[in-house]
C-alpha positions as CSV (number, residue, x, y, z in Angstrom):
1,X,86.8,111.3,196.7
2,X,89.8,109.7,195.6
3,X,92.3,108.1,198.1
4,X,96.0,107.5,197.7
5,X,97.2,104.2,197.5
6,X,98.9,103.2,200.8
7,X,100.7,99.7,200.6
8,X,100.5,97.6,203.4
9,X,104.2,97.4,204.9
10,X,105.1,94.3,207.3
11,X,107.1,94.9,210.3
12,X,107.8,92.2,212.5
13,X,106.3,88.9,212.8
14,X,103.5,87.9,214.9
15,X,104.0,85.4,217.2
16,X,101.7,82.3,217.0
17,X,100.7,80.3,220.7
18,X,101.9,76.8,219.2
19,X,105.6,79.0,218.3
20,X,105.5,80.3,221.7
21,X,104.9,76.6,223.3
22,X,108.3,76.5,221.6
23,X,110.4,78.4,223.7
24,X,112.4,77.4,226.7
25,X,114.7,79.0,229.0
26,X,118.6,78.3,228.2
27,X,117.9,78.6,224.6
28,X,120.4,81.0,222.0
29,X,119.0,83.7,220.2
30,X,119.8,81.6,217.3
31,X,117.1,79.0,218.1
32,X,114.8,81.4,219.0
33,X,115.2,83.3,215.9
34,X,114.7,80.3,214.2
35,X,111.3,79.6,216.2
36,X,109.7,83.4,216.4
37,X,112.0,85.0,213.2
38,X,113.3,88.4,213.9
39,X,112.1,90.3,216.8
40,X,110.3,93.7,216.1
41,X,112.2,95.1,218.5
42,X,115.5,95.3,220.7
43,X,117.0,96.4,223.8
44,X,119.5,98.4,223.4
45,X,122.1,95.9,223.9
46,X,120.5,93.9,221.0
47,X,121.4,90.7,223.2
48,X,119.6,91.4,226.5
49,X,115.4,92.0,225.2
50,X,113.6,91.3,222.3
51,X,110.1,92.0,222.2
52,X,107.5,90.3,219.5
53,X,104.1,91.5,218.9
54,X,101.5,88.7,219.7
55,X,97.8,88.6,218.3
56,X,95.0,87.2,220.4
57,X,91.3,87.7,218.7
58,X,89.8,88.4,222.0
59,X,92.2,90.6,223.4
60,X,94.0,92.2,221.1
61,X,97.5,93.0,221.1
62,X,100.3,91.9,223.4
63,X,103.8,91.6,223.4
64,X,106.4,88.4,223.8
65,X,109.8,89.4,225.8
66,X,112.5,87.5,225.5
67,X,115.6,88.5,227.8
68,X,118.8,87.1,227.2
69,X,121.8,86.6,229.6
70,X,125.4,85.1,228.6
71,X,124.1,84.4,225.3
72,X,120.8,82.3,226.8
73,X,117.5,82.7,227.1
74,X,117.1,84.0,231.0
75,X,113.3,85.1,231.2
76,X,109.8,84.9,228.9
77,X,107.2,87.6,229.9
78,X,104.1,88.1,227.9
79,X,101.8,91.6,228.7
């Protein structure tokens, strides 16, 4: 049976462990745009969380969390 064509659409970027090695706390979103591009998602204050997808071949799936306060990096969680 025929199929429609479905084209594949990127969203996000996935985060590499060498990019994540990258990151520090007191950074600006600027640098860590610059490291990780931009984030899949936000918080709704676009300057408090952003979350990145992260690919591990044994696991699966995770995602990065940046939160931000006055401007800096505050806290990294990965889950």
């Amino acid at each position: 049976m025929l199929q429609p064509y479905q084209a594949e659409l990127g969203q996000g970027n996935v985060v590499r462990p060498e990019q994540i090695d990258q990151l520090i706390i007191g950074q600006t979103p600027e640098q860590v745009t610059f490291i990780l591009g931009s984030p899949l998602l936000t918080g709704e204050q676009t300057q408090v969380r952003w979350v990145y997808p992260i690919y591990d071949s044994a696991t699966g799936f995770s995602n990065l969390i940046i939160y931000f306060s006055a401007g800096r990096v505050a806290n990294i969680e990965q889950n």
